[in-house]
C-alpha positions in Angstrom: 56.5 17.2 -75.8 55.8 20.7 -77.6 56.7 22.2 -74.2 60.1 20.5 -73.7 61.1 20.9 -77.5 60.6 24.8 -77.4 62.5 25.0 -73.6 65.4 22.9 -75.3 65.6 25.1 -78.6 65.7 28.8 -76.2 68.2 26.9 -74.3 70.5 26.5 -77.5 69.6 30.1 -78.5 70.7 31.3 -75.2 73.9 29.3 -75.4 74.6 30.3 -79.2 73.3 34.0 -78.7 75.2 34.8 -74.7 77.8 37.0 -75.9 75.1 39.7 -77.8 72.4 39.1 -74.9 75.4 40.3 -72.3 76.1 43.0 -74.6 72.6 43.9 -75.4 72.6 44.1 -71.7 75.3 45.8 -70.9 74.6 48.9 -73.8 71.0 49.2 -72.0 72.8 49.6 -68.5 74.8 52.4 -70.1 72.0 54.1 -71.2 70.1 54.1 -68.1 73.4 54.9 -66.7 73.8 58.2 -69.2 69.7 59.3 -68.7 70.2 59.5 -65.0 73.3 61.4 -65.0 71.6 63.6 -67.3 68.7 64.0 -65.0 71.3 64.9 -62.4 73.4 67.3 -64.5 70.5 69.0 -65.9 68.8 69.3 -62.6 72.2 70.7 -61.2 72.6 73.2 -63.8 69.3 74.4 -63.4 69.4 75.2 -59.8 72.4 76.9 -60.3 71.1 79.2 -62.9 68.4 80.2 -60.6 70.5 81.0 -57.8 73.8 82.0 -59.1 74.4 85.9 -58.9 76.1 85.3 -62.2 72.8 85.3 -63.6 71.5 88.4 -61.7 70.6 91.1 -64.0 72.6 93.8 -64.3 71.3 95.8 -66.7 67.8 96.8 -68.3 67.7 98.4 -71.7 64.9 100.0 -73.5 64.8 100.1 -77.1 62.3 102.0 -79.8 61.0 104.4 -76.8 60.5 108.1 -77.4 57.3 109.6 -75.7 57.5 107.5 -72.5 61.5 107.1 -71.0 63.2 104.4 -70.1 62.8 104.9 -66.4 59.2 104.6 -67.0 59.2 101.8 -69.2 61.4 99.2 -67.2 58.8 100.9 -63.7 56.4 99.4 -65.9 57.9 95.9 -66.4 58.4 95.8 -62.9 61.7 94.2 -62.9 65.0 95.6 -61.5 68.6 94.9 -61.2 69.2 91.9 -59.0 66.5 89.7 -60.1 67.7 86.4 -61.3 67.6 86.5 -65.3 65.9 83.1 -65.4 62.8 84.0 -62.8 60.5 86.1 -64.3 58.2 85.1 -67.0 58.1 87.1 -70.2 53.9 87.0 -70.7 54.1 88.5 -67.5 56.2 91.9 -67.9 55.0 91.9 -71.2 51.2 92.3 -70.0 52.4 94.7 -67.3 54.2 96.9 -69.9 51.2 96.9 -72.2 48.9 98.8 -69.7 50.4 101.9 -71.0 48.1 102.7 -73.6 51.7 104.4 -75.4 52.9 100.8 -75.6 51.7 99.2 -78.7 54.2 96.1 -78.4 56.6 94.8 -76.8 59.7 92.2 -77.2 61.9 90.9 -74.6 65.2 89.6 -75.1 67.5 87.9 -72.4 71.5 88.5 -73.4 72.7 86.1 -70.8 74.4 86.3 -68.4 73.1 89.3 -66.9 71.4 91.4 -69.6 67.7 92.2 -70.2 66.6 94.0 -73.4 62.7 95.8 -73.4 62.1 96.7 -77.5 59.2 98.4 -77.3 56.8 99.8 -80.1 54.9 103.1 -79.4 51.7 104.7 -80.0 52.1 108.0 -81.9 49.5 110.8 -80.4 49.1 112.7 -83.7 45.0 114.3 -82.2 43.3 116.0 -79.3 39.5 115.8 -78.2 38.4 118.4 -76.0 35.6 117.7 -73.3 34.8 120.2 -70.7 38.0 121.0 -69.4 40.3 118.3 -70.1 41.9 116.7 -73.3 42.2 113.5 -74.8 45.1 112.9 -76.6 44.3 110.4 -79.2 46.8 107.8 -81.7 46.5 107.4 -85.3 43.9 104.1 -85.1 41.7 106.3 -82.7 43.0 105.0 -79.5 42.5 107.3 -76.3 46.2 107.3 -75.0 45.7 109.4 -72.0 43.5 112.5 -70.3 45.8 115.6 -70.3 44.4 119.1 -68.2 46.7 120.9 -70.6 48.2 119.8 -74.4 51.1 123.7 -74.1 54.1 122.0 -76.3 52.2 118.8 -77.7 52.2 119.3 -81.8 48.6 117.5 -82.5 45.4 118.2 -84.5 42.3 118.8 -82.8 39.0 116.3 -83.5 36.0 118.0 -83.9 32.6 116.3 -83.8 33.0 113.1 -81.4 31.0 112.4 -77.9 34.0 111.5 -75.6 31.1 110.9 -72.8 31.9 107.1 -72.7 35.5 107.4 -73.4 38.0 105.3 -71.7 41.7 105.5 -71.5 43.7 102.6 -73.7 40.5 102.1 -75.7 39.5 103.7 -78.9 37.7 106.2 -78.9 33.5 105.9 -79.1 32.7 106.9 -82.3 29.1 106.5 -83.3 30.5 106.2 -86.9 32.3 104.1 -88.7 32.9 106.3 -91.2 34.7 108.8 -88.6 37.1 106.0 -87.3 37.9 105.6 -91.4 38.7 109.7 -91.9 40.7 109.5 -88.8 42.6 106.4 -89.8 42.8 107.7 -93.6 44.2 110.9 -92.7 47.2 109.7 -90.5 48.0 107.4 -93.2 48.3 110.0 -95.9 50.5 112.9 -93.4 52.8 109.5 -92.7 53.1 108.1 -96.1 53.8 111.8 -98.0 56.6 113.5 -97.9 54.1 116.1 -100.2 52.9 118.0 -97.3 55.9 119.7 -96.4 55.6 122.5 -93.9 51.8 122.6 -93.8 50.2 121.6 -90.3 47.2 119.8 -90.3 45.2 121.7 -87.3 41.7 120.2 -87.2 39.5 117.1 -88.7 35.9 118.3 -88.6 33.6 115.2 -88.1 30.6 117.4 -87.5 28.7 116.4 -90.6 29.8 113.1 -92.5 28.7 114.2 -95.9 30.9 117.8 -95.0 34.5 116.1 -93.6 37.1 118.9 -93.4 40.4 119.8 -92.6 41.9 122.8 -91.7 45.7 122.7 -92.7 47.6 126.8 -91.5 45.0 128.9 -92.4 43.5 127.1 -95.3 40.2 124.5 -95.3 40.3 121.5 -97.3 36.7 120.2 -97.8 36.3 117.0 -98.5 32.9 115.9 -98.7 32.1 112.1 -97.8 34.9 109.9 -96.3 35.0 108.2 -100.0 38.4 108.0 -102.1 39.7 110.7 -98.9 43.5 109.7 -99.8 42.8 110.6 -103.4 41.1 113.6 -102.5 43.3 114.4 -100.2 46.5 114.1 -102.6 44.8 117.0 -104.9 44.4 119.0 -102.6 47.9 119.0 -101.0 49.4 119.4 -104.2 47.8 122.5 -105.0 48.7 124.0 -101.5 52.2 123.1 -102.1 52.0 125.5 -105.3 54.4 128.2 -104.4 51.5 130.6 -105.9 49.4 128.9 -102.7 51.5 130.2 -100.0 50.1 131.5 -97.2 46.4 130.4 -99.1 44.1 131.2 -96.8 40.7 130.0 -98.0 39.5 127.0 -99.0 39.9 124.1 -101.7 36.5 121.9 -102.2 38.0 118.4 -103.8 34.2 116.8 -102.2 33.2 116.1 -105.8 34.7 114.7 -109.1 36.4 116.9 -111.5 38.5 120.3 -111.1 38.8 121.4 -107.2 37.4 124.7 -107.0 39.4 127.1 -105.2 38.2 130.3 -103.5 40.7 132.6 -101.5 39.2 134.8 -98.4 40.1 138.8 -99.2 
């Protein structure tokens, strides 16, 4: 009875309700309809974009180089005009590019249609290491960028007082210290952040002796003692050498301790 009551009541729904059901219907036709054409469209435009010329690069720009040039950058990346702008995965060039130890990033940026942009971020070699014959030019975060036989025209301070025996290129260097890697790192951050040195060249960071850091700037010697407060230290002493009185200084200026520098100037 329960049976044929409920079967006659979804009869009279049916009959009350056609006109939205065949709507309801209809709408859900449509949007299978619209998905599929989608599917289609999107697949279309897809294949297209991977086999159009249109969307063959034409040009590769570098951006932010200056010790490596762009030839050797986009070498690097391994991509060339012609490629489709759509085929080559950015991870990939990306880790190509970074096996330069000079690179220290790198962004790429498609300009469709036919555009490729490489902004790169580069090492700075501001040090050299001598062992046996050859040099290793080293960055401001004690990273070996490369082994040179000859350093004629490169502006860069030498490192005394590291064992480059286990050093490898693109890694930093093997410093049996912390407190070296800290003097290093301490020193590049004071000649980048003050304008206060001026003319002076910084020729030499004497690691020899941790409790005896120093740093030969022209012809003057700036000792500094322990690695401890080094910016501070570092400040004072750099100040006085910029005294016009301290032109030409050549001696030394011991700031290793707390309390007035003492200055002594070589006859």
């Amino acid at each position: 009875m329960n049976n044929k009551q409920n079967k006659k009541e979804y009869g009279k729904y049916i009959l009350e309700n056609k006109q939205a059901i065949l709507s309801k219907k209809k709408k859900l036709k449509s949007i299978r309809r619209g998905v599929f054409c989608i599917i289609i469209m999107t697949s279309i435009l897809v294949t297209l974009c991977f086999n159009l010329d249109y969307f063959d690069i034409g040009e590769i720009g570098v951006v932010g180089n200056s010790t490596l040039t762009s030839e050797e950058v986009v070498k690097l990346s391994e991509l060339s005009n012609g490629n489709n702008i759509f085929k080559f995965q950015s991870n990939s060039v990306k880790n190509k590019v970074l096996r330069n130890p000079y690179i220290m990033d790198i962004k790429i940026e498609r300009k469709l249609p036919n555009i490729v942009n490489l902004i790169v971020s580069e090492r700075k070699a501001m040090f050299y290491v001598q062992y046996d014959d050859s040099f290793y030019i080293v960055d401001s975060n004690a990273v070996v960028l490369e082994k040179r036989s000859s350093i004629e025209g490169m502006n860069l301070a030498k490192i005394e007082g590291v064992d480059l025996s286990a050093a490898k290129i693109g890694e930093v260097l093997p410093l049996d210290n912390e407190e070296k890697k800290k003097a290093i790192r301490e020193l590049c951050d004071f000649v980048y952040s003050n304008n206060a040195i001026g003319s002076h060249v910084v020729s030499a960071i004497l690691l020899n002796d941790l409790v005896d850091i120093k740093v030969l700037v022209d012809k003057a010697e700036i000792k500094l003692g322990t690695s401890e407060d080094m910016k501070e230290k570092l400040s004072k002493a750099f100040s006085i050498l910029s005294d016009e009185q301290f032109k030409g200084f050549n001696g030394y200026v011991d700031v290793s301790f707390k309390g007035n520098p003492v200055i002594y100037k070589r006859e």
